[in-house]
C-alpha positions as CSV (number, residue, x, y, z in Angstrom):
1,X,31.7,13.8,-88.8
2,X,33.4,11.5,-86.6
3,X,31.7,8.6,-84.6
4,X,32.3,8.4,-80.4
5,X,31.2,6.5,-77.8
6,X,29.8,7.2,-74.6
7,X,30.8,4.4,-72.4
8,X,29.6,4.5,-68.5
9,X,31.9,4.0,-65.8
10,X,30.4,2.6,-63.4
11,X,32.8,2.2,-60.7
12,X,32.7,-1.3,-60.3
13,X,32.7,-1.9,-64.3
14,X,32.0,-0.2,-67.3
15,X,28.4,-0.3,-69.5
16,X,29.8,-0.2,-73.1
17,X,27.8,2.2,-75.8
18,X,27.2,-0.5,-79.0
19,X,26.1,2.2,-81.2
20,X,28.1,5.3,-80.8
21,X,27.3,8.7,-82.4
22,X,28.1,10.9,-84.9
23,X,29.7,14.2,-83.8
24,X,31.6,17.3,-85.4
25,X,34.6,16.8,-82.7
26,X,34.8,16.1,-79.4
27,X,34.4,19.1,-77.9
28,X,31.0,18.0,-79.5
29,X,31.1,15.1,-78.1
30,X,31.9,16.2,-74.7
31,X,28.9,18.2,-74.9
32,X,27.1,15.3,-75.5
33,X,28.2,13.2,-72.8
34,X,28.0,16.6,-70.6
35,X,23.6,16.2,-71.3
36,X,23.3,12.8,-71.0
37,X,24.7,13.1,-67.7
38,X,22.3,15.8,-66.8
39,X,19.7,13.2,-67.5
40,X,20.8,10.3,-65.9
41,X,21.2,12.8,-62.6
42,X,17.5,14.1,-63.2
43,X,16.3,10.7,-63.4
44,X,18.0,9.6,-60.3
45,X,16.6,12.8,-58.5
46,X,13.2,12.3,-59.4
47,X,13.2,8.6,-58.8
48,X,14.9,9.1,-55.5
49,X,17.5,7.2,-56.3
50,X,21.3,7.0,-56.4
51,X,22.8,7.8,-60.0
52,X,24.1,4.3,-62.3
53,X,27.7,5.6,-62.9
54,X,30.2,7.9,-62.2
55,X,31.2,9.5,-65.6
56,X,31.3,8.6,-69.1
57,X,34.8,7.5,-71.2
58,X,34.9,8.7,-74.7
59,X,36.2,6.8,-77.1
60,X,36.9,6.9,-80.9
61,X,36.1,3.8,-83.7
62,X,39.5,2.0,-82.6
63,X,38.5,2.0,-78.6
64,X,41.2,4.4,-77.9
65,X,40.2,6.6,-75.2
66,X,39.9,10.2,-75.6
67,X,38.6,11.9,-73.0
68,X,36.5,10.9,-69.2
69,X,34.1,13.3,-68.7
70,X,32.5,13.3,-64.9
71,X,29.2,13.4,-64.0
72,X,30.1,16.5,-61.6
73,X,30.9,18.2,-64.8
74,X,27.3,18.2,-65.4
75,X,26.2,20.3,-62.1
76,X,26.2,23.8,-62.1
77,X,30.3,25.2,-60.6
78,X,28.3,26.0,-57.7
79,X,27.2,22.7,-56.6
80,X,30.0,20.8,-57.5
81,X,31.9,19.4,-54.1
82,X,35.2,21.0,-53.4
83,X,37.6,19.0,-50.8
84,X,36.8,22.3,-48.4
85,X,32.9,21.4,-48.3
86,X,33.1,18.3,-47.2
């Protein structure tokens, strides 16, 4: 198990994850950030608000990124806006 951290881009900044977790890999990990998204987006919805962040950077024990995973990347491929749909 490896530990990662979810940090939160914001747009204007980033909200650093202090704690990590511990994941098999980070396809794992990706997953992870993949249903936290989900929630912050259902939270949002349901409060009728505007969702805190953008997407979530990944990072190992050292702070080197590994990965930025969207927040788009947690809505279904149909609802996700292509340049076309706008």
């Amino acid at each position: 198990m490896s530990r990662f951290f979810l940090h939160q881009d914001l747009g204007n900044g980033i909200l650093e994850d202090p704690e990590g977790m511990e994941a098999a890999d980070l396809a794992t990990a990706k997953q992870q950030a993949i249903q936290a998204a989900r929630q912050l987006l259902a939270n949002a919805i349901m409060a009728g608000t505007k969702p805190i962040g953008k997407a979530f950077r990944i990072t190992d024990d050292a702070g080197t990124l590994l990965l930025i995973v969207p927040f788009s990347e947690a809505l279904p491929t149909d609802m996700r806006a292509r340049p076309d749909d706008l």
